[in-house]
DOBA-604830 format. One record per residue (C-alpha): residue number from 0; residue in three letters; x, y, z. Coordinates in pm, 1 decimal, always signed. Layout:
<atoms>
ATOM   nr  rest        px        py        pz
ATOM  NUM   ALA         X         Y         Z
...
</atoms>
This chain:
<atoms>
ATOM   nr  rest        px        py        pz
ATOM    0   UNK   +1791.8   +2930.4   +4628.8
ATOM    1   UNK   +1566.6   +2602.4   +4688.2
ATOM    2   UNK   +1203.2   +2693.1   +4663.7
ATOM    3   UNK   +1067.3   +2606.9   +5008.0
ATOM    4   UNK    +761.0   +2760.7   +5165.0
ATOM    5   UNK    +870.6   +2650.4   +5502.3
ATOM    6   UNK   +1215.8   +2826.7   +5526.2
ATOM    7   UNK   +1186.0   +3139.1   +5636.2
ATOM    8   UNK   +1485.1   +3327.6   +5423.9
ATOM    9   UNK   +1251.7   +3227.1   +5105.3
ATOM   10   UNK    +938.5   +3306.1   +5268.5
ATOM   11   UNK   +1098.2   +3690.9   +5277.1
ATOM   12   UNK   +1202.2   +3685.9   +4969.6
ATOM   13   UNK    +808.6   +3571.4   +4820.9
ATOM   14   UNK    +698.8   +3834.8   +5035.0
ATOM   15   UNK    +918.7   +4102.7   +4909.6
ATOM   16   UNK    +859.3   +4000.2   +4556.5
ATOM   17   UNK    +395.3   +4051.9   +4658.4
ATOM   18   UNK    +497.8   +4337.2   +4789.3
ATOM   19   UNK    +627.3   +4439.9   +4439.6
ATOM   20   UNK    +355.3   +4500.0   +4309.3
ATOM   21   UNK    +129.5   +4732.6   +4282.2
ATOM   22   UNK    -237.2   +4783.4   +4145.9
ATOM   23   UNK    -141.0   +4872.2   +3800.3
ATOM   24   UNK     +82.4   +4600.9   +3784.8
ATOM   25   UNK     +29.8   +4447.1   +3477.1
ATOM   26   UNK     +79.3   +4062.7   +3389.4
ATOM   27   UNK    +291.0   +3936.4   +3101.9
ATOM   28   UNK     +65.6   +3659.7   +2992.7
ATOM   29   UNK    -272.3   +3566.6   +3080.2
ATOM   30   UNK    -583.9   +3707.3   +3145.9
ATOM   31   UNK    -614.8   +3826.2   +3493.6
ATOM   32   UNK    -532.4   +4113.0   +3676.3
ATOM   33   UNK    -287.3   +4162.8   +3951.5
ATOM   34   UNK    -628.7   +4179.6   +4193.5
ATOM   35   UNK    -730.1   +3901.8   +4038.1
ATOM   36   UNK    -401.4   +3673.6   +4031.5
ATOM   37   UNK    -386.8   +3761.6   +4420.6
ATOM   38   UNK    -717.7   +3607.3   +4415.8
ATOM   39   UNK    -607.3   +3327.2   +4275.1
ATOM   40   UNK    -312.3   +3248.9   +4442.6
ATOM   41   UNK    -539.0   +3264.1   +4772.8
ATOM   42   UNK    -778.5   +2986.0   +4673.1
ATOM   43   UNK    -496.5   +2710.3   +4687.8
ATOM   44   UNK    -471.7   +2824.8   +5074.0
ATOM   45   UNK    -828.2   +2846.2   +5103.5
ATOM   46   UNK    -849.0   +2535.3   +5029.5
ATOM   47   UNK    -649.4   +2391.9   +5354.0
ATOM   48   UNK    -766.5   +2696.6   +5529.0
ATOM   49   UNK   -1091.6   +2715.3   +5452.2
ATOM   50   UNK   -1394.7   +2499.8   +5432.9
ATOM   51   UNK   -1508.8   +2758.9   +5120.7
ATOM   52   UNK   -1490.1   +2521.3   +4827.2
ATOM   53   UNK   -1642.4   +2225.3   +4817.6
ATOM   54   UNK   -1459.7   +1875.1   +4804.9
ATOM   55   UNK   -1443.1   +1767.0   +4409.9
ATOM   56   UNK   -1661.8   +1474.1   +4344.4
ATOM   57   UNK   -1534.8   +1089.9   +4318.7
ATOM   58   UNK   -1476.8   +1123.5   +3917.3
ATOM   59   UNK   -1331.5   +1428.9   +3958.5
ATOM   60   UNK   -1101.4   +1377.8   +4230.6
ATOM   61   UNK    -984.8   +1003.4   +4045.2
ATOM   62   UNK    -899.4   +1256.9   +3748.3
ATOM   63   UNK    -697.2   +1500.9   +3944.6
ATOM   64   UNK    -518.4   +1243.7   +4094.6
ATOM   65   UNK    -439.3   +1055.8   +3820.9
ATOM   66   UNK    -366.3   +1324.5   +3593.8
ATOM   67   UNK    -339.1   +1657.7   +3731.2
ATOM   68   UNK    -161.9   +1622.9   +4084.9
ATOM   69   UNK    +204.3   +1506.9   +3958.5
ATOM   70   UNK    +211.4   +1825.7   +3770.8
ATOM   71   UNK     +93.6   +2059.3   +4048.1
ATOM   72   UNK    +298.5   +1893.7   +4295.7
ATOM   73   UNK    +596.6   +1777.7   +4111.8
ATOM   74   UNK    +957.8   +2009.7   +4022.8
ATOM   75   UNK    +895.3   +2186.6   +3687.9
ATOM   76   UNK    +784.9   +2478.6   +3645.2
ATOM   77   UNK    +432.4   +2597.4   +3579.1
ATOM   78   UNK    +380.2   +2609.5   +3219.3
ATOM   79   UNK    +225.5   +2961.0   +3040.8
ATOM   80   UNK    -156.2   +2999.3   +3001.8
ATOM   81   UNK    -228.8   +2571.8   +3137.3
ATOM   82   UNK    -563.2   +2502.5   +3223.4
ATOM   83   UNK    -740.0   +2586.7   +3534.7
ATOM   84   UNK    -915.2   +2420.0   +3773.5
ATOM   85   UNK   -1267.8   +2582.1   +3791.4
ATOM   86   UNK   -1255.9   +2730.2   +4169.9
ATOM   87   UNK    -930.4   +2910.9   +4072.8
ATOM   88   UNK   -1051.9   +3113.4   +3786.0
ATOM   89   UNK   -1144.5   +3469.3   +3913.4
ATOM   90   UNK   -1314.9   +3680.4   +3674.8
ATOM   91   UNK   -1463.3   +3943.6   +3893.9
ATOM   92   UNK   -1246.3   +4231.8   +4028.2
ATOM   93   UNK   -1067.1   +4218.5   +4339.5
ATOM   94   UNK    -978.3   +4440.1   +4611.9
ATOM   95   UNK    -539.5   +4461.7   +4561.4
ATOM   96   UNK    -480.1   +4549.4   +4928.0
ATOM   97   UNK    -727.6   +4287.6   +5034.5
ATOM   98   UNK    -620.3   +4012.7   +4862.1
ATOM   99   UNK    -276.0   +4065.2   +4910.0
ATOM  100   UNK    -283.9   +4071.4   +5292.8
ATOM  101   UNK    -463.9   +3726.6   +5287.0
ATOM  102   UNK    -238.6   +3557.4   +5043.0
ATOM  103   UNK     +76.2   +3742.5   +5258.2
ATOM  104   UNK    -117.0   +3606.8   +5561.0
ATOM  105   UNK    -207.7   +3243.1   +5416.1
ATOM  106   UNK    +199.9   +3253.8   +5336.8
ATOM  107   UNK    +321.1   +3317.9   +5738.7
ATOM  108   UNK     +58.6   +3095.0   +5836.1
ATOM  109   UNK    +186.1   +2795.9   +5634.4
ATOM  110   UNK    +547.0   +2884.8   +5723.7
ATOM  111   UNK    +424.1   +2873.5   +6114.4
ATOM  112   UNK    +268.6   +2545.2   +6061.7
ATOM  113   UNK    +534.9   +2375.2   +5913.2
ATOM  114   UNK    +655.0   +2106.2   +5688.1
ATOM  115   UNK    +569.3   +1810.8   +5953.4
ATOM  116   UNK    +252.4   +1960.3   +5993.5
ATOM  117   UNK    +148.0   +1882.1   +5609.3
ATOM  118   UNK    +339.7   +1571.3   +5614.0
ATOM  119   UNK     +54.3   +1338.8   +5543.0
ATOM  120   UNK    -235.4   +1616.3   +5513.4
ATOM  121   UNK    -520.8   +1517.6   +5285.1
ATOM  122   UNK    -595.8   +1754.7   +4998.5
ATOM  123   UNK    -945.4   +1797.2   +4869.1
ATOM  124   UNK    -812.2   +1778.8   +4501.5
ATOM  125   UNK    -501.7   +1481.9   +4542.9
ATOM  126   UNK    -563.2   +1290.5   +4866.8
ATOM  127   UNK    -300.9   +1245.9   +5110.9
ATOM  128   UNK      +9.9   +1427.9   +5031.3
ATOM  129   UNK    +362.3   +1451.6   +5196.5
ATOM  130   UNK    +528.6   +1781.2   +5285.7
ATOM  131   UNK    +791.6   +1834.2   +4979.9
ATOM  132   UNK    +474.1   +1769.7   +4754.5
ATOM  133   UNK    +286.4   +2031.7   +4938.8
ATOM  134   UNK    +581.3   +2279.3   +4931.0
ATOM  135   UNK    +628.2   +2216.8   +4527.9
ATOM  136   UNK    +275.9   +2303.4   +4508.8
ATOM  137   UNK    +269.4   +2666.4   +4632.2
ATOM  138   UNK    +631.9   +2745.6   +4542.6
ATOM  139   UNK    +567.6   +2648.3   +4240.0
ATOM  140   UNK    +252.9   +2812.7   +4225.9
ATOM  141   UNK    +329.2   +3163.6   +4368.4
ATOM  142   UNK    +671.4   +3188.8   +4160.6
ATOM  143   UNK    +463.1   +3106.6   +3858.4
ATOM  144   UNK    +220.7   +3381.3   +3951.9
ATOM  145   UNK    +473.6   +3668.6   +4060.7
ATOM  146   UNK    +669.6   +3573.3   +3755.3
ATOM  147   UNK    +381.0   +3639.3   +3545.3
ATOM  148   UNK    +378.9   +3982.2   +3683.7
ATOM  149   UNK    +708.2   +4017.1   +3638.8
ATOM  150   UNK    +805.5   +4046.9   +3993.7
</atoms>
């Protein structure tokens, strides 16, 4: 099945696989926990969402669009253990039921909005982008994540 955060058939299916886990869920790789990856996850919403992290700087954002945003936004597949952008690394512990609500939330939210509705939307981190780029970035994101925790 085509990743795509605006169909609703794989919207379920994302959903089903969150609601996989549980809190002693336990990742494959990395460093977080599940709390924690939930955590995660939420920030890239929180980001269109939210106004809780600030916009990166003019070097910064020049660097993450020049090097950074064809690899978030683009086909492949995350790889294992890649660097993270500083807003996304959670190392305090998270409420499970919490965070996974919001990120479940974030999910319908962006499937109720819409591909048109990103078409053109300006990210903090990579400028305007269109709405396949936007869906690459949290399919490809979330799948990476749930993967990870082998769900």
């Amino acid at each position: 099945m085509e990743k795509n955060i605006f169909d609703e058939i794989y919207v379920e299916k994302i959903i089903e696989r969150i609601h996989n886990l549980t809190p002693e869920s336990q990742p494959l790789w990395g460093k977080m926990s599940v709390g924690q990856m939930l955590a995660h996850c939420n920030v890239a919403y929180e980001y269109v969402y939210t106004d809780k992290h600030p916009k990166p700087n003019f070097l910064m954002g020049l660097m993450l669009k020049l090097f950074v945003k064809k690899i978030v936004t683009g086909t492949k597949e995350y790889k294992k253990n890649g660097p993270t952008a500083p807003a996304f690394i959670i190392t305090d512990l998270k409420d499970f039921e919490f965070e996974k609500g919001q990120l479940i939330n974030y999910i319908n939210r962006t499937l109720e909005h819409g591909k048109d509705y990103f078409d053109g939307k300006v990210s903090l981190s990579f400028g305007k982008m269109n709405g396949q780029e936007w869906n690459n970035m949290f399919s490809n994101h979330l799948n990476h994540h749930l993967t990870q925790f082998g769900v």
